[in-house]
N, C-alpha and C positions, 0 to 999 in steps of 0.2 A: 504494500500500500504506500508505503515512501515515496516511491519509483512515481505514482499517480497527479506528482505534482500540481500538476496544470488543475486537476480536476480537484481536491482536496487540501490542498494548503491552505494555512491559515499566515492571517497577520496578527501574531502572537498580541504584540503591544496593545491592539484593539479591542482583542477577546478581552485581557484584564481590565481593559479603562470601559469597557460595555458594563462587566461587572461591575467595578467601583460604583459607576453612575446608581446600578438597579439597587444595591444593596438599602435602601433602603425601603424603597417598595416593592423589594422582592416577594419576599411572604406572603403578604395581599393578593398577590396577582397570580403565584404558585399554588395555584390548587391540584393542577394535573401533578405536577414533580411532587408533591404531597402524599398524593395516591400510589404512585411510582417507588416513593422512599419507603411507603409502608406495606408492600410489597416485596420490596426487597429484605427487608428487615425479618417480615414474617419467613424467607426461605431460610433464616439461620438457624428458626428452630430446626428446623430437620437436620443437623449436624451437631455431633456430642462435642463440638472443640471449645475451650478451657481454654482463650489465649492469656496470655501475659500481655502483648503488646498488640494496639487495633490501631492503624489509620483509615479515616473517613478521609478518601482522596474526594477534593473538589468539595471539599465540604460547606459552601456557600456560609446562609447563618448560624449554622451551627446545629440545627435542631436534628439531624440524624445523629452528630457527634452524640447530643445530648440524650438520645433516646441510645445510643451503644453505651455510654456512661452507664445507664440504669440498668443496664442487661450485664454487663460484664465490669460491675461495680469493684472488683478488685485490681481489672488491668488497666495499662497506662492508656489510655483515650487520646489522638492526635487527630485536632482538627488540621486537616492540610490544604490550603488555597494557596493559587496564584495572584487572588485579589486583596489587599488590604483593607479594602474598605467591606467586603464581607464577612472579614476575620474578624475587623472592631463591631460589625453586627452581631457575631456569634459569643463574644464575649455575655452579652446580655443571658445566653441562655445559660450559662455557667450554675451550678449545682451547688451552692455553702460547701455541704459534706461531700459533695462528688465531683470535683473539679475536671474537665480537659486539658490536655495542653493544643494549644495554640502555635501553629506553623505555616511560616508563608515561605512558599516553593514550588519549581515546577514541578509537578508531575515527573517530567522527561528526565530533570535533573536531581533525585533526590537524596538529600542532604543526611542520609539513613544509613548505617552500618548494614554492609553484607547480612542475611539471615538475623537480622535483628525484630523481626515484626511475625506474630503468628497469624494475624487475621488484615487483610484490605477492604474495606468496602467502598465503592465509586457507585452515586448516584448520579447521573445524568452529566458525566462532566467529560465522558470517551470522546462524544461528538466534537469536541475542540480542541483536542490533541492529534498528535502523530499516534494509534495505536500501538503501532510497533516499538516506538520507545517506549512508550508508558506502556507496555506489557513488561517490555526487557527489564526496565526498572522495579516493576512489582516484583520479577520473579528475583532478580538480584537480593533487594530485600527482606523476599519471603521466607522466612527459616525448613527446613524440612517440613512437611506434610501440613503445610501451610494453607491457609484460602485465601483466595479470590476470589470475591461476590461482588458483581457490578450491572450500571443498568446504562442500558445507553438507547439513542432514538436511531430507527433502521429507513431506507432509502425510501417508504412510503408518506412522512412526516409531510405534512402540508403539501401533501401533492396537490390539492386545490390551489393552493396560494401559487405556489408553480406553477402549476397549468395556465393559470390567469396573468400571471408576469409571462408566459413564451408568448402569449397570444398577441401583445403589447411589442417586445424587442428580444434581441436573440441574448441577452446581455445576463450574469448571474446577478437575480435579486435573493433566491433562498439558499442559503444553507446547502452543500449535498451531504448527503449520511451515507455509511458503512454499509452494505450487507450483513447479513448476518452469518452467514458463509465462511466470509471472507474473517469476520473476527477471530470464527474458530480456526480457520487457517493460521492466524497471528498467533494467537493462545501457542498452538502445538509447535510453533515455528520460536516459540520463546523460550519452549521446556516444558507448558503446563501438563500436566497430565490428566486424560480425558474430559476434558471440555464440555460442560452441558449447556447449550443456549436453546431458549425458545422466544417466540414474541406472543404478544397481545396490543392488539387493534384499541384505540381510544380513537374516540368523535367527538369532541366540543364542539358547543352549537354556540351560535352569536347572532344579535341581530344583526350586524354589518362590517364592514372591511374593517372601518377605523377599530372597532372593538377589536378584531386579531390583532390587528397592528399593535394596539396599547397594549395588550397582554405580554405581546414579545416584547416591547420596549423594556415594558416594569419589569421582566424575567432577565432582564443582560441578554435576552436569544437573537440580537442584529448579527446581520451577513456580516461574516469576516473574511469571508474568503477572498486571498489574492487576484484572483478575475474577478472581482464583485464591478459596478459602476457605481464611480467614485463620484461623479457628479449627484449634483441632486436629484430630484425627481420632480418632475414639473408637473400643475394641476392636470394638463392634457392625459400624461401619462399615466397617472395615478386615478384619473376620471376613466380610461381606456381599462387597464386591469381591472378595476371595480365592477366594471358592466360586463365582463370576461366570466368575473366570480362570481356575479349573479346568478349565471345558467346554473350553479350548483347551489342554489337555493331550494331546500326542504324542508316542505312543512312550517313554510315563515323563518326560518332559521338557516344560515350558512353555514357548513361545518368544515369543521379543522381537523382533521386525521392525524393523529400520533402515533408511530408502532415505537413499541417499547419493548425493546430487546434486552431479556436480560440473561444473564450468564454466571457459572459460577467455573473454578478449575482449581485443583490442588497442587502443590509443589509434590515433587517424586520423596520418597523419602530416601531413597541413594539417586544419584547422579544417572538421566536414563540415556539411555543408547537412542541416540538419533535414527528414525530408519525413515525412507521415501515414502514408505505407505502407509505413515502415520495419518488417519483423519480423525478430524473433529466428532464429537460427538450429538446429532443435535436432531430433536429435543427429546428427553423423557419425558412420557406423561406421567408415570408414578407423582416426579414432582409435580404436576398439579392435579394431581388427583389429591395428596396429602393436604396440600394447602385449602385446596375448596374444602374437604373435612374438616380440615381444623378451623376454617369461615363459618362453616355448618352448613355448606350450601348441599 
């Protein structure tokens, strides 16, 4: 995925200064990443692991940090962002008796001793990274028989919103997203071993453009991508998309598609033998057959 530049590169500086900006009405406007983080959360019951040390990679305000705190109230809790000013929002959620620590860092670059961490968890923060390094990076700092638990958004996400900007200019206004394929490809290309990913489809409904629009604004989600159009957007153009998105009006409501792809993968516990016909593993139902049980559904 490296190799893809043209198509997935980011302009790093942007991603963090999109966040700074949202950090403050992030939360308000995060209902879907909400549902996503607690989601993600409920797959760890189904794993017996006891870590000593958890980073919450990409951990915006902190409220996954702070819901790992509760759950794994003896180990050391690491909120980890590239944002500053999501880090001083996270502060707020801090616990008297159950503290986090707090760390600002890339991803890509992390500031973490070899096999010093038993547990990762990444809520929605894959889509703005290089995969490939921030896998290499996990699994560097993943101790033996380590987890991986992350959630990321896959190439369906706002394909309305897409459909409606092609229809306009050939120019990138959205985001592109990962396969889900292709992650597990990364996972096993990193070291992980057997790889379990699946998705689920999310539709937000709105009455109208501008409401997507503000949703993404307050969430830090603007196009960073290095072929984005850097210009601004003129009423013509943004009049032209709008009446585009309307053919996907239902039922009074336009909707927003999210696929939410998420994943879990273990470190080896000895060192494994790279072979070519390694694939990914994807997806078990058992895992959501447990989880819908345990929802009660």
């Amino acid at each position: 995925m490296s190799d893809e530049a043209g198509t997935f590169a980011l302009e790093r500086h942007w991603v963090r200064r999109s966040f700074d900006r949202a950090a403050a009405t992030y939360d308000a406007a995060a209902v879907l990443h909400a549902d996503i983080r607690q989601n993600l959360l409920d797959r760890l019951k189904l794993t017996a692991l006891e870590p000593r040390a958890v980073v919450d990679a990409g951990a915006g305000t902190g409220l996954g940090s702070r819901a790992l705190k509760r759950r794994y109230p003896s180990a050391l809790v690491i909120a980890l962002d590239s944002s500053r000013g999501m880090l001083r929002a996270a502060a707020r959620q801090q616990l008297w008796l159950r503290p986090f620590a707090r760390l600002c860092a890339d991803a890509e670059r992390l500031p973490l001793k070899d096999g010093s961490i038993d547990l990762i968890v990444s809520n929605l923060m894959l889509q703005w990274c290089d995969p490939d390094a921030v896998f290499a990076e996990f699994r560097r700092v993943l101790a033996p028989q380590g987890l991986l638990s992350f959630s990321t958004l896959g190439p369906d996400t706002l394909r309305e919103l897409r459909s409606a900007w092609a229809q306009v200019d050939s120019r990138d206004h959205v985001h592109q997203f990962i396969d889900m394929h292709d992650l597990g490809d990364a996972l096993v290309r990193s070291g992980f071993a057997s790889p379990v990913l699946d998705v689920e489809r999310i539709t937000l409904k709105y009455l109208d453009v501008r409401a997507v629009a503000a949703d993404l604004r307050a969430t830090g989600a603007r196009n960073a991508a290095r072929g984005r159009a850097k210009g601004l957007t003129t009423p013509r153009q943004f009049a032209a998309m709008q009446a585009a998105y309307e053919k996907s009006r239902q039922d009074g409501r336009l909707p927003a598609t999210y696929e939410a792809v998420f994943a879990h993968a273990w470190v080896p516990a000895k060192p494994a033998r790279r072979s070519n016909s390694q694939q990914a593993a994807v997806p078990l139902e058992d895992i959501k057959r447990q989880l819908r049980a345990r929802r009660g559904k």
